[in-house]
C-alpha positions in Angstrom: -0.5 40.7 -31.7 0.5 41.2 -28.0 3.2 38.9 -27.5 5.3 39.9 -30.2 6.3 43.4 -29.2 6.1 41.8 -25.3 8.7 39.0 -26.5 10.8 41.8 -28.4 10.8 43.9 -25.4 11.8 41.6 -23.0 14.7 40.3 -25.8 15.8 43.5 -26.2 16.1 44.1 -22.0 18.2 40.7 -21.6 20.3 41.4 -24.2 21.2 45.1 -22.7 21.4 43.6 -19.4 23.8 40.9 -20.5 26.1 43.6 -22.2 25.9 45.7 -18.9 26.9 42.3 -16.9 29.6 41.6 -19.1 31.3 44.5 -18.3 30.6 43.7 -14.7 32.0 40.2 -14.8 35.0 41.3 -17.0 36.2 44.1 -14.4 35.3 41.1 -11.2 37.7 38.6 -13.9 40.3 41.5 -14.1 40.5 41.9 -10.0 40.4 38.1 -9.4 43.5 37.2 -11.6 44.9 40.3 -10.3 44.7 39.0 -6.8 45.4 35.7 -8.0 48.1 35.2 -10.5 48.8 39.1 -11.2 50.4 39.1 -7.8 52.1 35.5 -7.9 53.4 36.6 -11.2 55.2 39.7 -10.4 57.0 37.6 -7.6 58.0 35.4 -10.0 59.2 38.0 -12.3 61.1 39.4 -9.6 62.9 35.8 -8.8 63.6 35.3 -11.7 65.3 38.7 -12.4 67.0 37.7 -9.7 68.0 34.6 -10.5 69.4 35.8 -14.1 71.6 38.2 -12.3 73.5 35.5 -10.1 73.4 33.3 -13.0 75.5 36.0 -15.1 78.3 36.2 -12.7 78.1 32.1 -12.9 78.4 32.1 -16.9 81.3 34.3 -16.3 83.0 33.4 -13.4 81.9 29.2 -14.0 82.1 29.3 -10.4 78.7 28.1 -8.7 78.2 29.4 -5.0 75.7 28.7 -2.2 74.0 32.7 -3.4 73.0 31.3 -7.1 71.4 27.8 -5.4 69.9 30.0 -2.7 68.1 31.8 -5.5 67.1 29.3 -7.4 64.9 27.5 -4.2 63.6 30.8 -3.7 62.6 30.9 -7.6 61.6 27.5 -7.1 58.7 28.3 -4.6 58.0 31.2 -6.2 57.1 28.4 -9.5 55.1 26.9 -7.1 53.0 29.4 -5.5 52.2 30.6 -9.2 51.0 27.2 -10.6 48.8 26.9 -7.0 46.9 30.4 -8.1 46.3 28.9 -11.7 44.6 26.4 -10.4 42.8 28.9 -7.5 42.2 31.1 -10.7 39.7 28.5 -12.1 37.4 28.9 -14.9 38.4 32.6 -14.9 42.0 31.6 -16.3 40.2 30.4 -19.1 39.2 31.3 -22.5 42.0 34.6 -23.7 44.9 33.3 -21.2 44.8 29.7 -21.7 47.6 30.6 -24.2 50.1 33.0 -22.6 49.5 30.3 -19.8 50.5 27.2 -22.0 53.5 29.5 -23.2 54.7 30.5 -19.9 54.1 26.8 -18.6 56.2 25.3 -21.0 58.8 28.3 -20.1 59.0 27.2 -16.4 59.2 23.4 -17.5 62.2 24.2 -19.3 64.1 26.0 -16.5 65.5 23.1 -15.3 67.6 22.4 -18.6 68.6 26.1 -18.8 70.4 25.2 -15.1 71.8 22.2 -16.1 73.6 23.8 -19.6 74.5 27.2 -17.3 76.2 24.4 -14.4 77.7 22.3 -17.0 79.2 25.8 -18.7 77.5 24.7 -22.4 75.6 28.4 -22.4 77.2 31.5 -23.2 76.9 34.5 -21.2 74.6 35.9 -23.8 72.9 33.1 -24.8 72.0 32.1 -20.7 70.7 35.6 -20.2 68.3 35.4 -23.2 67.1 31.9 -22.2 65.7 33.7 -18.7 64.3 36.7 -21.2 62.6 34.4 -22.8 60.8 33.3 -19.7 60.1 36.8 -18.6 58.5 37.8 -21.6 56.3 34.7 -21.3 55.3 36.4 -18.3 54.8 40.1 -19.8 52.5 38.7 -22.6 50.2 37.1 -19.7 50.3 40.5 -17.8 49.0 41.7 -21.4 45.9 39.5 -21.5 45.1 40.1 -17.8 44.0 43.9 -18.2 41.8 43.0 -21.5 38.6 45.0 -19.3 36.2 46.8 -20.9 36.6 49.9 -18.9 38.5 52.2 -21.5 40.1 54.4 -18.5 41.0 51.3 -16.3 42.7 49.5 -19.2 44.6 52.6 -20.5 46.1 52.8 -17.0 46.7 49.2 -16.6 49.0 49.5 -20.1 50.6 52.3 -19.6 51.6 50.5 -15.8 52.2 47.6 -18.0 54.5 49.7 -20.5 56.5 50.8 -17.0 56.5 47.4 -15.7 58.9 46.1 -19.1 60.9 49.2 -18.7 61.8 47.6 -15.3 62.6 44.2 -17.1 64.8 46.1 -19.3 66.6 47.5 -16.8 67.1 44.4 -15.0 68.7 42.7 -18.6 70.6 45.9 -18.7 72.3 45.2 -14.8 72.2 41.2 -15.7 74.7 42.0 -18.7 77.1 44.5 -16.9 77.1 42.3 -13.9 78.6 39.1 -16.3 80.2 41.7 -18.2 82.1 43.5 -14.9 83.4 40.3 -13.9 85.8 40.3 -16.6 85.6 43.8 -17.6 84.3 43.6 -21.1 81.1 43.2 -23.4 81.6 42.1 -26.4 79.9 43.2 -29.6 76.6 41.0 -29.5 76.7 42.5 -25.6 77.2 45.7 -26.7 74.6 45.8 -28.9 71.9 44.1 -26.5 73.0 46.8 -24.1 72.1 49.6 -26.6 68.6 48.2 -27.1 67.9 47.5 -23.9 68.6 51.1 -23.0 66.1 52.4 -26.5 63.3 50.0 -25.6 63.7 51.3 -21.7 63.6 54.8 -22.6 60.4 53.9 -25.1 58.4 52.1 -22.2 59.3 54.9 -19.8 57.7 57.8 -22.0 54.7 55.6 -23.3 53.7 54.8 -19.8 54.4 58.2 -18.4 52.1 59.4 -21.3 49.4 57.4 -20.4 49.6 57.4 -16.7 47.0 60.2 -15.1 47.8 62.3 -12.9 47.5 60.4 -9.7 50.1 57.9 -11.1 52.2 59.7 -12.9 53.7 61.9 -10.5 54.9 59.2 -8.3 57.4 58.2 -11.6 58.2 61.5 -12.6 59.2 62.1 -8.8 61.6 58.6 -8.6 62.7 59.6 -12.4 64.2 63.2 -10.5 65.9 61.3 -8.0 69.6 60.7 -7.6 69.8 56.8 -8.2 67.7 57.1 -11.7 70.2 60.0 -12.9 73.0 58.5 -11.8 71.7 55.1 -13.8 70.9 56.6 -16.4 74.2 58.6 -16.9 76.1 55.8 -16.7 73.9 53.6 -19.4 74.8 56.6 -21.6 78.6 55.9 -21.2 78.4 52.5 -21.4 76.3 53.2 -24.6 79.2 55.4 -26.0 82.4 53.6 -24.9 80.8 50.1 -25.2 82.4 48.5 -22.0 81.2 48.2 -18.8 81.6 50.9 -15.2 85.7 50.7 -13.6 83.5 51.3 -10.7 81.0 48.5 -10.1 79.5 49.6 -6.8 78.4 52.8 -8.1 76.5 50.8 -10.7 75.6 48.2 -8.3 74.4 50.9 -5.6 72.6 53.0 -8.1 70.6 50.3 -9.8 69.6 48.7 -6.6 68.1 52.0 -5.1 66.6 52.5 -9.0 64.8 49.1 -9.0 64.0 49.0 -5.0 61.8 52.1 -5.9 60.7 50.9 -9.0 58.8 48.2 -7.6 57.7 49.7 -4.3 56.1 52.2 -6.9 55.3 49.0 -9.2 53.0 47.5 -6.3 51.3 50.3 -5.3 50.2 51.5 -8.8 48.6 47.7 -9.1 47.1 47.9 -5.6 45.6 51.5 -6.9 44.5 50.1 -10.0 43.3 47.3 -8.7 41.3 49.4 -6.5 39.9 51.4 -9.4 39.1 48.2 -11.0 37.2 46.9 -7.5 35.2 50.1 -7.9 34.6 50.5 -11.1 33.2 46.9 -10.8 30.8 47.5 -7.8 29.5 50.8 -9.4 28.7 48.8 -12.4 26.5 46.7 -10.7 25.0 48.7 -9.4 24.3 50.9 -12.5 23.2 47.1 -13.6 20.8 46.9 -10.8 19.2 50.1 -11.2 19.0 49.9 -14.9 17.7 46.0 -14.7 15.6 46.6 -11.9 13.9 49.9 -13.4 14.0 47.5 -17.3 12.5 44.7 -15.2 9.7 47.4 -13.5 9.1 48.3 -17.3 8.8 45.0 -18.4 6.4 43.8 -16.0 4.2 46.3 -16.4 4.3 46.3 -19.9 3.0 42.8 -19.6 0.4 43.6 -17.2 -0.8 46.3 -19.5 -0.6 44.8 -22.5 -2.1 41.4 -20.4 -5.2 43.1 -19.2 -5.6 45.2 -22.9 -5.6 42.0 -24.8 -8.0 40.3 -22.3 -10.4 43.0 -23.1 -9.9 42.9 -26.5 -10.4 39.3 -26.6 -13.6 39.7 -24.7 -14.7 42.4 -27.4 -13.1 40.1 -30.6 -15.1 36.7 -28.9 -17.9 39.0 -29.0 -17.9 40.2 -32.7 -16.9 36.7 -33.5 -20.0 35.5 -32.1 -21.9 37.3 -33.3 -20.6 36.9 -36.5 -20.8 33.1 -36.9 -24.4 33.6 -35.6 -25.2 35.3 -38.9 -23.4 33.3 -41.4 -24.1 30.1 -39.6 -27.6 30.5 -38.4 -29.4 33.4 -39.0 -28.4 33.9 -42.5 -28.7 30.2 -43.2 -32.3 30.1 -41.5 -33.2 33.2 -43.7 -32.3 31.5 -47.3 -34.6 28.6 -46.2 -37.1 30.6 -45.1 -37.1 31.9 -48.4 -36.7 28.6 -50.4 -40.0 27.7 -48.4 -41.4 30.9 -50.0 -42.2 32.1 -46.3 -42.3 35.8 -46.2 -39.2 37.7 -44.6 -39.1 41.4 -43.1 -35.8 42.8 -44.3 -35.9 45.5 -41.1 -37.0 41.9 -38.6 -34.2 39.7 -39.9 -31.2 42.3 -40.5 -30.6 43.5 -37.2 -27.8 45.1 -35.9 -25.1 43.4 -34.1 -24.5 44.6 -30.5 -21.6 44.7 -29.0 -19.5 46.8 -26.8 -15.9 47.8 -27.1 -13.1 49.8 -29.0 -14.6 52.4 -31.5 -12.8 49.9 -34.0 -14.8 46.9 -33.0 -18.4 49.2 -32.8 -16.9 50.1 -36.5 -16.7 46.5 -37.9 -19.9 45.3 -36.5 -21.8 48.2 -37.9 -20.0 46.9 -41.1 -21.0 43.5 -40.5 -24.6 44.7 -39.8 -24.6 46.7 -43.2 -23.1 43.6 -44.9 -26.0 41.5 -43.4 -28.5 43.7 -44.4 -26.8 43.6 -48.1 -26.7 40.1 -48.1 -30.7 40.3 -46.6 -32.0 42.3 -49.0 -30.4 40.2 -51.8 -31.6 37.2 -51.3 -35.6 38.5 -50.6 -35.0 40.0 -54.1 -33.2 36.7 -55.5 -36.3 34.6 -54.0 -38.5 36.5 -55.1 -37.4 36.7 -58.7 -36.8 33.1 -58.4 -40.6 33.2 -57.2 -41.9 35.1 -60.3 -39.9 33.0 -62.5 -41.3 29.7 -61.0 -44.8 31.4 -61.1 -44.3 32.0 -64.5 -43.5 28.5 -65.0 -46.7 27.4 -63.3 -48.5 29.3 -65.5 -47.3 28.3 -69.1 -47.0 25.1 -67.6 -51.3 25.4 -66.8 -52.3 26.4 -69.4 -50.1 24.3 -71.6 -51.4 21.5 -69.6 -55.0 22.6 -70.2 -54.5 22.5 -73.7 -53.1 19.2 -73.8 -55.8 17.8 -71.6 -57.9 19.3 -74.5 -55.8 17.8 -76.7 -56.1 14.6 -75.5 -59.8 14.6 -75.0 -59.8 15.1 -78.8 -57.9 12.2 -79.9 -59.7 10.2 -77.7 -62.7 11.1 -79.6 -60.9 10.9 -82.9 -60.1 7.2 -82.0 -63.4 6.2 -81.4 -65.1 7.9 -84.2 -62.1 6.0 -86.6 -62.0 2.4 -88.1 -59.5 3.3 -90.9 -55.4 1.2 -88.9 -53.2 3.6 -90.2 -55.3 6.8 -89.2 -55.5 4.7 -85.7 -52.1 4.3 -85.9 -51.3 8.0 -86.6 -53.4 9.1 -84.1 -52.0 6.5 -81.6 -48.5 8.4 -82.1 -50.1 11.5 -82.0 -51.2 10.9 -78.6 -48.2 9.3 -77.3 -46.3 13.1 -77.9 -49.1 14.9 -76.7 -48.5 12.6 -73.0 -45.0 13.1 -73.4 -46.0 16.9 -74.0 -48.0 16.7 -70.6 -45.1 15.1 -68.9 -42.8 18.2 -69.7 -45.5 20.8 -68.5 -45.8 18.7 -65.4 -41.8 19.2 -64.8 -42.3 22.8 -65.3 -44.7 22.7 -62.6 -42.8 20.3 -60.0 -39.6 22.4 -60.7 -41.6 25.6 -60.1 -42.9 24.2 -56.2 -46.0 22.8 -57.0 -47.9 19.6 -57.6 -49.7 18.1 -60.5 -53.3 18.2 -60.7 -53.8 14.3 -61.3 -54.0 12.3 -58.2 -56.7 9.0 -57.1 -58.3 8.1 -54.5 -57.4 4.6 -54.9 -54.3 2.6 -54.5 -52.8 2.2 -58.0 -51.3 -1.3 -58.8 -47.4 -0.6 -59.4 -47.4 -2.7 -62.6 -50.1 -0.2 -64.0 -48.0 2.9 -62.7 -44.8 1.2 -64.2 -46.4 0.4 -67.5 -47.7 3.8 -67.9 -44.4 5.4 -67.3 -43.2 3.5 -70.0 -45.6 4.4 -72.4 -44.9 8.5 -71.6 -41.5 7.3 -72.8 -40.5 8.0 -76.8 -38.6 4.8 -77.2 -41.0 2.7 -75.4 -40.6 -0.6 -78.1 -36.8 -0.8 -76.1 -38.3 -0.9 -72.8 -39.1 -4.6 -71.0 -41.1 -4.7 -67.9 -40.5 -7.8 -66.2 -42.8 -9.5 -63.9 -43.6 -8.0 -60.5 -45.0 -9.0 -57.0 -48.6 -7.9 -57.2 -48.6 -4.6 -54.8 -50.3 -0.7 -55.4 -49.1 2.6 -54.4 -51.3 5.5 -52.8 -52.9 7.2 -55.2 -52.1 10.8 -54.4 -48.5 9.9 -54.9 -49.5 7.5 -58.3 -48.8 10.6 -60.8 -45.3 11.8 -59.4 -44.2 7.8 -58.9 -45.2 7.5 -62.6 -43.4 11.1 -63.2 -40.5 9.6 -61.7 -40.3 6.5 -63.1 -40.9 8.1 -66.7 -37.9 10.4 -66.2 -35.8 7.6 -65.6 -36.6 5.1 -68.3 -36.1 8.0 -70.7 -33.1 8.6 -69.8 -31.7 5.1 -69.6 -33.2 4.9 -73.0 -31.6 8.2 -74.2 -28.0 7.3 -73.1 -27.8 3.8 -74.3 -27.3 2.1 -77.9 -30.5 2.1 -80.1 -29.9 -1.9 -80.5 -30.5 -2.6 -76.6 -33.3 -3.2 -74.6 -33.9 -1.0 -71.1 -35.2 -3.8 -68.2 -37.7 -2.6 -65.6 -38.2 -5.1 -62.5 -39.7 -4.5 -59.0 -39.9 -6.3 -55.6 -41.2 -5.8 -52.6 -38.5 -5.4 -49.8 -38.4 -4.5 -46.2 -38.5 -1.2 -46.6 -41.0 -0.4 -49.2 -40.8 -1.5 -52.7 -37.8 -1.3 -54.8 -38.1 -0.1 -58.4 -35.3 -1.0 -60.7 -34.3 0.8 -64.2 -31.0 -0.8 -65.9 -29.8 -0.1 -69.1 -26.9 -1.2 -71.4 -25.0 2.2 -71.8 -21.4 3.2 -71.0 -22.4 4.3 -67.4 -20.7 6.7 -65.8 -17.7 7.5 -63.5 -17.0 7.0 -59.6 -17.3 11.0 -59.3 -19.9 11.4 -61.2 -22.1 8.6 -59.9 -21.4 10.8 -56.1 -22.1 13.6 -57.5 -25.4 12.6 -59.2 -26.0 10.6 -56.1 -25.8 14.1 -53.9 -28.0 16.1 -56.1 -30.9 13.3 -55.9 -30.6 13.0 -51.8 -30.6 16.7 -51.5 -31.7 18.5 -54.1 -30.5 21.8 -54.6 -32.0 25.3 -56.1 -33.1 24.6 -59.4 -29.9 26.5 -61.5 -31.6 28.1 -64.9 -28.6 27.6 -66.3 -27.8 23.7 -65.6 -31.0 23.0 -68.0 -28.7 19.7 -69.3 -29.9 17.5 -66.1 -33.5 18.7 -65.6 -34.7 15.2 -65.8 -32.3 14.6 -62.4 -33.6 17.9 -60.7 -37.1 16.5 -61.2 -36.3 13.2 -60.1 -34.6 14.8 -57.0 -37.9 16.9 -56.7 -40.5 14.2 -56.3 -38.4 12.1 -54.6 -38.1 14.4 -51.7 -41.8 15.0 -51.7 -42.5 12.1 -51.1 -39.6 10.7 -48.9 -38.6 8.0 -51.9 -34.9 7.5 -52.1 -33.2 7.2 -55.6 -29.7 5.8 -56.0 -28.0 5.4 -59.2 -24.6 2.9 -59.7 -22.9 0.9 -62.2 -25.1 -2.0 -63.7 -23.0 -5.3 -64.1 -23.3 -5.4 -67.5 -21.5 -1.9 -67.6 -24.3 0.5 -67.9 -26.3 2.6 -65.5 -28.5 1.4 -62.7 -31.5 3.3 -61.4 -32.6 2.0 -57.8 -36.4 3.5 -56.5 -36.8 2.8 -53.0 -40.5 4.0 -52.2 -40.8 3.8 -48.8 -43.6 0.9 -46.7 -45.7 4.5 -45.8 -47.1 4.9 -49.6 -47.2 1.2 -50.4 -50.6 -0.3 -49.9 -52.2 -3.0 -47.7 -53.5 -6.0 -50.0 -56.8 -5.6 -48.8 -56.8 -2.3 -50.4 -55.4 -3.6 -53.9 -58.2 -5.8 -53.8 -60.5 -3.2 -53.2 -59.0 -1.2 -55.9 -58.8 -4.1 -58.5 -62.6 -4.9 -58.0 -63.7 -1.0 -58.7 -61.6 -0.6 -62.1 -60.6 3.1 -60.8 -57.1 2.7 -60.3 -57.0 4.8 -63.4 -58.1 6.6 -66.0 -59.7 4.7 -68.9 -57.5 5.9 -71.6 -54.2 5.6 -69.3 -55.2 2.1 -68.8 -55.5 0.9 -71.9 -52.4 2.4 -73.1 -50.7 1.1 -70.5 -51.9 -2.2 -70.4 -50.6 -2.1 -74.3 -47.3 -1.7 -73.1 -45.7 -5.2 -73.1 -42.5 -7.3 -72.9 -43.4 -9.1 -76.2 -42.5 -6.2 -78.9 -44.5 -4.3 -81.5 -46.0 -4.6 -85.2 -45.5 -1.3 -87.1 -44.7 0.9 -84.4 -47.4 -0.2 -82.5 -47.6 -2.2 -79.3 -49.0 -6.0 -80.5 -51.4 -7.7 -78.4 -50.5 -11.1 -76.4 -53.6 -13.3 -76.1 -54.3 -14.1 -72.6 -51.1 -11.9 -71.3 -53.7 -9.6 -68.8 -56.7 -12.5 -67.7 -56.6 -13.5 -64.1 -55.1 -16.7 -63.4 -58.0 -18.6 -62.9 -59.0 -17.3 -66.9 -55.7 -18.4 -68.3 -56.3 -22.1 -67.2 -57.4 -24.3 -70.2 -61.3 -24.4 -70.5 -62.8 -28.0 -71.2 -63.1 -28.5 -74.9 -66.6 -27.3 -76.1 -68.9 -29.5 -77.8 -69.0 -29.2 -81.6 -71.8 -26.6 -82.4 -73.6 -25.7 -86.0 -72.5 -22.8 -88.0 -73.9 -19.5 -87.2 -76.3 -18.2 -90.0 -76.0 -14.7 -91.5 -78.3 -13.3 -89.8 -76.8 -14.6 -86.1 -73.2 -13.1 -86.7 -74.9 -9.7 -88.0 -76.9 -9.7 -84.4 -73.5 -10.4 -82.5 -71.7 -7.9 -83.9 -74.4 -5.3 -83.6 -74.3 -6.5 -80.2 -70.6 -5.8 -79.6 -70.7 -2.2 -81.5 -73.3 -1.1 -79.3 -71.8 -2.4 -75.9 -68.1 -1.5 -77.1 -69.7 2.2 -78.2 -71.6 2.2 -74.3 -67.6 1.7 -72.7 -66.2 4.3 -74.7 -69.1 6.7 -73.1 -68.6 5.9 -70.0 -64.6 6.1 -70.1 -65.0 9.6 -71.5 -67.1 10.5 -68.3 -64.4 8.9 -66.1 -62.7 11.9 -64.6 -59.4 12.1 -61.6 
């Protein structure tokens, strides 16, 4: 939030100062070729000038003397000192003059061949004269590019100087052509004409310079302009103009056009030293305009960034704050208070919703307060969502009491139906009766896990795990499907014997609910280092990858019961009991494509043999009823919807071994079987007594 306006602040400061040293550099560029090729230039110019007028007379005359050769070493050097300041000139000779440089190079390259056709007489006087123009105004165009400064006053002087400067060129073609021309005292037409233009474009440059000149250079031109040699020039380029031949007279031409041009560039040079003087200036008190400005910008800056530095620490400090405090409430203190609350502990909305405290802006006092009244929101709504999940689970428990009251009732009553019944199919009736009325019980015992709390039905014995197994199965509607294979002789603890069976029940039902009517459900167990391993496998479709994991997660941590996600009650019971009583329940794909159930109850509830023993011997395991039905649960299938009996499938080993065959003994008389049956109504009648008093 900081560093954006800091980064566009400081962007914004080196982008003014590198305008600001632009024009600094550009008016040091404009002094150093100045010094360097503006002055090695105009000497050229002037030698060259020079040169053209000796080389007129030559064209005419064809005569070459030791004056024109004298002239041409002296251009010569001057060729020589210019290409020297090029290279002096450096990188600032680059860029906008690398091309009037290339022109005027390949100019001076060619002056040798311009020599050669004036000394071999193949040029004509016109034709020679524009050759060295050509030159010159290679030179003019870089004078052009070397006042391109980005002082507007500067440059306006250095064109208008620049404008004067080609009206002295012009005058110098103008004597170059009457000098050829008085030699044999004529011009000819093309002459003529160049003449006349020369003199327009003179008098042009003369009044667009002295328009632009100030006053300080000005009136040095507009004093030589009132002098005698200029009028006297200029009233003879007017006759020569009209009559379109050249002076009788030369040396009054010759006279006033070297006083004319002597003064012209006396004045010529000390304009440029002036300007380049102005330039120097300029220059210097740009810098320093550059180092107040990017000194005072750079002052600004820095303190910007110390403010802005030591505001955002602080405002950091205070954010770290708020965001501690913050991620204490959602992570931990909220958290702790939705537990507290699924533990059905009691919570103080005023205790727990405390205000955050922190110190800082009036903005950061603002949002905590509005984190402290979301917290108290959030508070109070879930004390009111536990506690009407609270009355809802207490409703639970109590339909679920008194409904299991009632079937207990129930129960009792068939029991004593059954006893006081010797008609099979009434048996059987009430045999199916009962087996709803357990299933019944079995539902109102879900109400009451789902709702927090525990069954009623618990033993003080160790329960044998093929009794707690086979009573499962008999809670179970389907229970002809189910096969209950042999298991290592083992017991559970008794208080956990009900909510094993529970458990157990919940899954065979539903292996037996989502597979094919036609298949058979197999229950195994084994003892294994951890405990004892139940397993329930069925022949179904089975389920996907993601919802295997997903099934998986709900039964390792069960969640908060969701009224509304009645379809996998069974599973939210199964996850219930499991986590009572630290069993761990794992469901996967069978290998014959159906579902697996996997029961790990852990070594803490399984019992020591000693105490199986003990439990065996005393019959208690459980109840009477439970027992018998269980026991009548069995791998060998039913007869009319009724478990059938195996002979011999419960004795102890040592019962099922092959007794010695019995001696051949007399027929019982009438009276002997009616005694031992009597017998066995009475004892049979004694068992169903005592059963009845048997209680949890």
């Amino acid at each position: 939030m900081l560093l954006l306006p800091l980064l566009s602040l400081s962007a914004l400061w080196g982008f003014v100062l590198n305008l600001t040293m632009g024009d600094a550099q550009s008016l040091l560029r404009a002094n150093t070729l100045y010094r360097t090729l503006g002055v090695t230039s105009t000497d050229l110019g002037l030698q060259l000038q020079a040169e053209r007028v000796r080389s007129a007379e030559a064209l005419t005359t064809r005569e070459l003397d030791e004056v024109l050769g004298g002239q041409r070493a002296r251009t010569d050097q001057s060729v020589s000192q210019f290409k020297r300041a090029v290279g002096e000139a450096g990188s600032a000779a680059e860029g906008a003059l690398s091309g009037p440089l290339s022109t005027l190079t390949a100019g001076l390259d060619r002056l040798g061949s311009i020599r050669a056709d004036i000394d071999g007489g193949l040029s004509s006087r016109l034709s020679g004269l524009n050759e060295y123009n050509r030159i010159l105004d290679s030179i003019f165009m870089l004078y052009d590019h070397l006042v391109s400064v980005s002082d507007l006053t500067i440059f306006q002087q250095a064109a208008s100087l620049q404008a004067m400067g080609m009206a002295r060129e012009y005058i110098a073609r103008e004597h170059a052509l009457i000098i050829g021309a008085m030699a044999d005292q004529q011009l000819t037409g093309p002459e003529a004409a160049a003449f006349t233009e020369y003199a327009a474009s003179r008098k042009f440059l003369h009044s667009r310079g002295l328009a632009g000149l100030d006053v300080a250079l000005r009136r040095p031109y507009e004093q030589v302009f009132a002098t005698e040699p200029f009028l006297t020039f200029a009233t003879m380029e007017g006759r020569i103009i009209k009559t379109g031949a050249p002076p009788v007279v030369a040396d009054g031409w010759n006279e006033s056009v070297d006083k004319l041009t002597s003064q012209l560039d006396k004045l010529g040079f000390a304009s440029s030293e002036v300007l380049a003087a102005r330039t120097s200036e300029a220059a210097t008190a740009t810098v320093v305009k550059i180092a107040i400005a990017g000194g005072l910008g750079l002052i600004a800056v820095l303190a910007s960034i110390i403010i802005s530095v030591r505001f955002g620490r602080r405002l950091a400090a205070e954010l770290a704050g708020l965001r501690s405090a913050a991620v204490e409430l959602s992570q931990r203190r909220l958290p702790d208070i939705v537990e507290r609350l699924r533990r059905g502990e009691d919570v103080d909305v005023r205790k727990e919703a405390k205000a955050i405290k922190v110190s800082g802006s009036a903005e950061i006092i603002d949002v905590a307060r509005a984190f402290g009244s979301v917290q108290r929101t959030a508070v109070t709504a879930a004390v009111g969502q536990a506690a009407l999940r609270h009355g809802v689970g207490q409703v639970f428990l109590n339909l679920a009491r008194r409904k299991q009251g009632l079937l207990h009732r129930q129960l009792a009553l068939l029991d004593t139906m059954q006893r006081r019944t010797h008609d099979p199919d009434r048996l059987e009736e009430l045999f199916r009766l009962d087996h709803l009325t357990t299933r019944m019980r079995r539902h109102a015992e879900s109400l009451m896990i789902l709702s927090g709390s525990a069954p009623g039905r618990a033993w003080r014995k160790p329960v044998p795990v093929i009794d707690i197994v086979r009573a499962a199965v008999a809670e179970v509607e389907d229970f002809t499907r189910v096969a209950v294979e042999t298991m290592p002789v083992s017991a559970f603890d008794g208080t956990a014997a009900a909510d094993l069976t529970h458990l157990v029940a919940e899954l065979v039902e539903n292996a037996t609910i989502y597979s094919p009517p036609d298949t058979m459900v197999q229950v195994r167990g084994d003892l294994v280092s951890n405990g004892y391993a139940i397993e329930v496998e069925d022949r179904g479709l089975g389920l996907t990858a993601g919802e295997y994991a997903a099934y998986n997660a709900l039964l390792a941590a069960p969640p908060e019961f969701d009224l509304a996600d009645s379809d996998r009650l069974g599973l939210f019971v199964v996850a219930r009991l499991a986590e009572r009583h630290g069993v761990k329940v794992l469901l996967r794909r069978s290998p014959f494509g159906g579902t697996a159930a996997i029961v790990l109850v852990p070594r803490t509830i399984v019992a020591e043999q000693s105490a199986l023993e003990a439990g065996d011997d005393d019959k208690a395991a459980l109840p009477s009823r439970t027992r018998k039905k269980a026991l009548a649960v069995v791998s060998s299938g039913t007869h009319a919807g009724l478990p059938r009996r195996v002979r011999q499938s419960h004795l102890a080993p040592q019962l099922k071994e092959a007794p010695p065959e019995p001696e051949q003994q007399a027929e019982r008389s009438p009276e002997e079987v009616r005694d031992l049956f009597s017998a066995f109504q009475r004892g049979t009648q004694r068992a169903r007594e005592e059963a009845s008093e048997e209680g949890p």
